[in-house]
C-alpha positions as CSV (number, residue, x, y, z in Angstrom):
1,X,-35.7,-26.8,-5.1
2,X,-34.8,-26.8,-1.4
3,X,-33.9,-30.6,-1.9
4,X,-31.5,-29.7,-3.9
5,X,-29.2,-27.6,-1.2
6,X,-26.5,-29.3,0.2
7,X,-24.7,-28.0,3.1
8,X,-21.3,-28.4,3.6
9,X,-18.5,-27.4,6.5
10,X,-15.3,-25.3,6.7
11,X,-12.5,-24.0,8.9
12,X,-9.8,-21.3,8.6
13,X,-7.6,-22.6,6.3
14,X,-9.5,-24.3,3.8
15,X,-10.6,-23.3,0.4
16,X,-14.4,-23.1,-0.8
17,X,-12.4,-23.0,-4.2
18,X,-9.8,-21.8,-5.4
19,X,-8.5,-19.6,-8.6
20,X,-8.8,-21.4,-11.5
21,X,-11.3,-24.5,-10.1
22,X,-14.4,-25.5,-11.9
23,X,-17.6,-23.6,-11.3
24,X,-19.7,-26.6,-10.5
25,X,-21.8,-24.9,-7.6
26,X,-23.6,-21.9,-6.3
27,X,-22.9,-21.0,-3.0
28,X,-24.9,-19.2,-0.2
29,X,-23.1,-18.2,3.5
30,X,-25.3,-19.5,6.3
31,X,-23.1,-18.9,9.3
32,X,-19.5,-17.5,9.8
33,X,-17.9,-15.5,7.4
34,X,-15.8,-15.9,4.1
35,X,-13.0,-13.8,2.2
36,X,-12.7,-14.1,-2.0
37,X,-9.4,-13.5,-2.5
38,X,-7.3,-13.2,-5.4
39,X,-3.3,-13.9,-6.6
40,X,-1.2,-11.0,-8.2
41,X,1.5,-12.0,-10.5
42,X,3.9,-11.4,-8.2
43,X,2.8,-13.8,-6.0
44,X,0.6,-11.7,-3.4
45,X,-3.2,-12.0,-2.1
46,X,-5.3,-9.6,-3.0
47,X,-9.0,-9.6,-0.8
48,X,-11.5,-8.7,-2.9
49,X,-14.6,-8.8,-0.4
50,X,-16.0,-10.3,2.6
51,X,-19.2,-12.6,2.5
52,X,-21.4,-12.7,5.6
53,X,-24.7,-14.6,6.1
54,X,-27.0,-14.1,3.8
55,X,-24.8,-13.5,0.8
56,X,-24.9,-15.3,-2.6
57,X,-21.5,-15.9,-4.3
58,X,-20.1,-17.7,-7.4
59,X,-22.5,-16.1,-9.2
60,X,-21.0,-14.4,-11.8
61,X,-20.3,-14.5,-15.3
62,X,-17.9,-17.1,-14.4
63,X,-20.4,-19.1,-13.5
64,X,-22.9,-18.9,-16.5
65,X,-20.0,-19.0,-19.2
66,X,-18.2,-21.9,-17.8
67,X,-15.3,-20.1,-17.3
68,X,-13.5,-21.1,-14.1
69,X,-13.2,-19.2,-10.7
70,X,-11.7,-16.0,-11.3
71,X,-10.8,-16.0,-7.1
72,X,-10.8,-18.3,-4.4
73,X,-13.1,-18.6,-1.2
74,X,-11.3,-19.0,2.0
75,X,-13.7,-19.3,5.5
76,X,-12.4,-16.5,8.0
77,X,-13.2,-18.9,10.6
78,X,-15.6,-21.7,11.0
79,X,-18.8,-21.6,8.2
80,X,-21.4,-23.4,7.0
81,X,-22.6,-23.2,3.5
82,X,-25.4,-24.0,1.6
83,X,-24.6,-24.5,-2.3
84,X,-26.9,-26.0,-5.0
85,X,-25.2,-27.6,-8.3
86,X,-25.0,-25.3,-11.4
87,X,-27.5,-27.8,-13.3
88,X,-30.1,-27.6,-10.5
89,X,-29.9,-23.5,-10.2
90,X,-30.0,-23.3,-14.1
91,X,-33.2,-25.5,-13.8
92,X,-34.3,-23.2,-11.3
93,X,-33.8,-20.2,-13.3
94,X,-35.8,-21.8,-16.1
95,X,-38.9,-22.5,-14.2
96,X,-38.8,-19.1,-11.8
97,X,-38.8,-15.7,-13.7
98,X,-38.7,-14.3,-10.4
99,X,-36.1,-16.0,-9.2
100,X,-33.9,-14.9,-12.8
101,X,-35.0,-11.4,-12.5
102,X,-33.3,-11.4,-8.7
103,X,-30.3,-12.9,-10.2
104,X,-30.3,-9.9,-12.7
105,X,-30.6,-7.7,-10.1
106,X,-27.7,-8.8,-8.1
107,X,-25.3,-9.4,-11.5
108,X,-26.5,-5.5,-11.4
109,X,-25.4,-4.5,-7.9
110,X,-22.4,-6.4,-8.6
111,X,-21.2,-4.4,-11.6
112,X,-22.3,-1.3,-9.8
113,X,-19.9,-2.4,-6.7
114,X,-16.8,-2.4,-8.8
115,X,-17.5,0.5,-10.7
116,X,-17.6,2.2,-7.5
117,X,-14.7,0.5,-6.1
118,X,-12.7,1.5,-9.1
119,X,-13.4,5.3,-8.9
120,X,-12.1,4.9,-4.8
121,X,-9.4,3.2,-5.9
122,X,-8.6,6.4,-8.3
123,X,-10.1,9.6,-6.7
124,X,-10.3,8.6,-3.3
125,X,-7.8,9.1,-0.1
126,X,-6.4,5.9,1.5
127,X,-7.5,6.9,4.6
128,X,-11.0,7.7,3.5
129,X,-11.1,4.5,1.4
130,X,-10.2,2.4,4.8
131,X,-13.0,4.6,6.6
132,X,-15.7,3.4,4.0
133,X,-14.9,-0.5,4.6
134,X,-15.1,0.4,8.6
135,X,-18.6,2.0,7.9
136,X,-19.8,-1.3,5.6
137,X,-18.9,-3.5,7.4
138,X,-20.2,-1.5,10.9
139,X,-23.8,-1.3,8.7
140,X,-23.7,-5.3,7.5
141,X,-22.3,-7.0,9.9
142,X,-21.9,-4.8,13.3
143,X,-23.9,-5.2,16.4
144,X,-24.6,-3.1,19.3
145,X,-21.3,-2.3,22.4
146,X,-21.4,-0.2,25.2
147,X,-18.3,1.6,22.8
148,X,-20.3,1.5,19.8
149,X,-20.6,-0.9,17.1
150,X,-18.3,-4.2,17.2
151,X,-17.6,-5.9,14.2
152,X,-18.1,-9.3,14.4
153,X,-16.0,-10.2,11.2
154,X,-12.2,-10.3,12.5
155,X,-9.9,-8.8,9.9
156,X,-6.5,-8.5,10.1
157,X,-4.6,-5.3,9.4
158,X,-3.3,-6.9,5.9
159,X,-6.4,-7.6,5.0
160,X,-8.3,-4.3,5.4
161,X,-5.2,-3.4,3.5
162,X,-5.7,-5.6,0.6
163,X,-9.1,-4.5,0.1
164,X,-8.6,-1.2,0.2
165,X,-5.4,-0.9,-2.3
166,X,-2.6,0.3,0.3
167,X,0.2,-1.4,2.3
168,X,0.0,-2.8,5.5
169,X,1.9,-0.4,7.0
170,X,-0.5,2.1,5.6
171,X,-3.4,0.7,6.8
172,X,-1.5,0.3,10.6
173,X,-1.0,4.1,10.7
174,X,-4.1,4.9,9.7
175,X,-6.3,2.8,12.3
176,X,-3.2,4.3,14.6
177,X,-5.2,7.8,14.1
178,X,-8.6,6.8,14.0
179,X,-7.9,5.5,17.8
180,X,-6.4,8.8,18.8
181,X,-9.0,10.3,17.0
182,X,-11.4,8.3,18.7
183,X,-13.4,7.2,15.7
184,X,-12.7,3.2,16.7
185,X,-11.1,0.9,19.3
186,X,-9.9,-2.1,20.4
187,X,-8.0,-4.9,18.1
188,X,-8.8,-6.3,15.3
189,X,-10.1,-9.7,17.1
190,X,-12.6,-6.9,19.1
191,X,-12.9,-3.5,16.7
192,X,-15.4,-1.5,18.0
193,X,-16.6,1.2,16.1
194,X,-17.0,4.2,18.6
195,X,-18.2,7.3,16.1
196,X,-20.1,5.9,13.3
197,X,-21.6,9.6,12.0
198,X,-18.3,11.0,12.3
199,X,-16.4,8.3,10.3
200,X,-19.1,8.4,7.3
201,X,-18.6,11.8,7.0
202,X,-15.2,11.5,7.1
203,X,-15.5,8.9,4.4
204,X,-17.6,11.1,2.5
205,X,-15.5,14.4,2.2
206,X,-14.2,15.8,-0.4
């Protein structure tokens, strides 16, 4: 089924999709980096998660109901992505159990993600909320500094906010600490995660 992969090219500023389009494809990240984001009624963007290389999106029950995109994909940068037509996957589906039992699985670690997001969202501090996306996206997409761990994924201050459920200004004091607490440095162009232990247990408290 490789023949069937098409790859196509995107910059900052362009949509994969957008809210409301189609499904017609499956998509896969091959380089760069890619935000789903979503509207609120009044108007605002709401980021829902970050794809990095590797990761499989669009598929969703969106996707196998023929509903349309409940978000839109925007590249954070420069990306390449593979994507294969919904007729071609469903073919492949058919003909691999294995390759349907791995879709299971990650429809499965899907559902888990927003149940756990949900209970941050409700039980959870803002500033330990914040810490955990530091400390996922330091473990999935951070490579070794002199500092620390850099994140190679550059995030703006509004958008850690929007994933994360708090106001801008929110999230601005709080990385404000974590510098003069010397958990992280730098911008958000160059964050370096400096304490990596001490930020997952902060995370984690109670």
């Amino acid at each position: 089924m490789l023949q069937e992969l098409t790859e196509a090219h995107y910059g900052k500023g362009d949509f994969i999709f957008r809210e409301g389009d189609p499904t017609e494809y499956f998509h896969i990240v091959k380089e760069g980096t890619v935000k789903c984001v979503k509207s609120t009624p009044d108007g605002k963007e709401c980021t829902l998660k970050i794809l990095m290389p590797g990761d499989l999106f669009c598929c969703d029950a969106a996707a196998f109901d023929g509903a349309s995109h409940p978000d839109s994909a925007q590249p954070m940068g420069d990306v390449s992505i593979l994507r294969m037509s919904k007729k071609a996957y469903f073919e492949m589906l058919r003909r691999s159990p294995d390759a349907a039992i791995e879709v299971i699985k990650y429809l499965g670690n899907r559902l888990n993600e927003a149940q756990g997001k949900t209970k941050d969202l409700a039980l959870d501090r803002a500033d330990q909320r914040l810490a955990s996306l530091l400390v996922d996206l330091a473990i999935r997409n951070g490579i070794k500094d002199p500092n620390g761990i850099r994140l190679t994924v550059r995030m703006t201050r509004q958008d850690m906010a929007n994933m994360v459920g708090i106001t801008t200004e929110t999230a601005i004091r709080i990385m404000s600490k974590f510098k003069r607490d010397r958990l992280v440095s730098g911008t958000a162009n160059r964050l370096v995660i400096r304490n990596l232990p001490a930020l997952k247990t902060f995370a984690s408290a109670s």
